[in-house]
C-alpha positions as CSV (number, residue, x, y, z in Angstrom):
1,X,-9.0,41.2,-34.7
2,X,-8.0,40.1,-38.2
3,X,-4.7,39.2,-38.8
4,X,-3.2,39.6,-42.4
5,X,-1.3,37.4,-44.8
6,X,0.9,39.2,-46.6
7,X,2.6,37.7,-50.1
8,X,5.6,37.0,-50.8
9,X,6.3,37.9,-54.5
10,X,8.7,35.5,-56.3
11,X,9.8,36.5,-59.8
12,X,11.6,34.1,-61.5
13,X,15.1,35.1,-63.0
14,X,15.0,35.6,-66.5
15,X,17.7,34.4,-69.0
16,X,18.2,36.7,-71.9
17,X,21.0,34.6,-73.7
18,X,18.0,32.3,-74.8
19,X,15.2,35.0,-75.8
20,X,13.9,34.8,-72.4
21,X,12.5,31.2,-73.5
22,X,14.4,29.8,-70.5
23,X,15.0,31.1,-66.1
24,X,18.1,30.8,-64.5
25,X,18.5,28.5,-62.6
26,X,19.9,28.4,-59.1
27,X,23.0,28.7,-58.1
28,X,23.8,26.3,-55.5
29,X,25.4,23.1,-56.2
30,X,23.5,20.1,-57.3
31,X,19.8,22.2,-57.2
32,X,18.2,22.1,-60.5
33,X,14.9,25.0,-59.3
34,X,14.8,27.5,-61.2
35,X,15.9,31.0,-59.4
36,X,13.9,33.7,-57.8
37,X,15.0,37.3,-58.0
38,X,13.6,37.8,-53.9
39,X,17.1,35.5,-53.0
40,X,20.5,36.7,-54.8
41,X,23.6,38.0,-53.5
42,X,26.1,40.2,-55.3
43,X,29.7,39.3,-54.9
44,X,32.8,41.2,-56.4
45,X,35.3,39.2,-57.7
46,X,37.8,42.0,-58.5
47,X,40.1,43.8,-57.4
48,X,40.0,47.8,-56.4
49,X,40.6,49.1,-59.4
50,X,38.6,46.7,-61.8
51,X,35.7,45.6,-60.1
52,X,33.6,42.4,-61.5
53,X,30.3,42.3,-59.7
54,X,28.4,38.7,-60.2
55,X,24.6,37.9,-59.1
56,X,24.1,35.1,-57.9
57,X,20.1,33.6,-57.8
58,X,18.7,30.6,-55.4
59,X,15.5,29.5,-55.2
60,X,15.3,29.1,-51.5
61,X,17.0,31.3,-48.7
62,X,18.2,28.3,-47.2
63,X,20.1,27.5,-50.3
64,X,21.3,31.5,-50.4
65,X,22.7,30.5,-46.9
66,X,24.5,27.8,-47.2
67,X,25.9,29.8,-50.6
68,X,26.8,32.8,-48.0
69,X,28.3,30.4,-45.1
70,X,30.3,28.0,-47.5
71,X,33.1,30.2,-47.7
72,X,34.3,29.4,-44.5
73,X,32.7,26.2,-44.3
74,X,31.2,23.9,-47.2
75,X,27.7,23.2,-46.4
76,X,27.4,24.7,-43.0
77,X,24.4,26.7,-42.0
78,X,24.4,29.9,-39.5
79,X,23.2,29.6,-36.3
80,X,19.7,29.9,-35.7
81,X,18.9,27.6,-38.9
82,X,17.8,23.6,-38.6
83,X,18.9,20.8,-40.6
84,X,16.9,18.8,-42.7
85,X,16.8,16.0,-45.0
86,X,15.6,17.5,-47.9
């Protein structure tokens, strides 16, 4: 039996605002990686009747996580997650 590998794709987040010279990077706090299209989050800002959608990139779904979680909590992880030391 032969077991596949299958790829992840990550594309890299474009920023038009410099010709596309430069990515965008990610949004979580003090990470300077660029971010990857595979791990955003949409959030609306708005109200009802004027909605302002933002995307958000990170280049890791641990960093998408803690961006998810720190609502309630600043840094916290949900369960099922491990710490590390990174």
């Amino acid at each position: 039996m032969s077991r596949y590998a299958h790829a992840i794709i990550d594309k890299k987040v474009i920023n038009l605002d410099h010709d596309g010279a430069k990515h965008v990077m990610c949004a979580w706090d003090d990470c300077e990686r660029d971010g990857v299209d595979l791990h955003q989050v949409r959030i609306n800002y708005g109200k009802t009747a004027t909605p302002h959608v933002v995307k958000h990139v990170f280049c890791t779904e641990r960093h998408k996580q803690f961006f998810i979680n720190s609502v309630r909590n600043y840094g916290n992880l949900p369960p099922g997650y491990k710490r590390s030391f990174i």
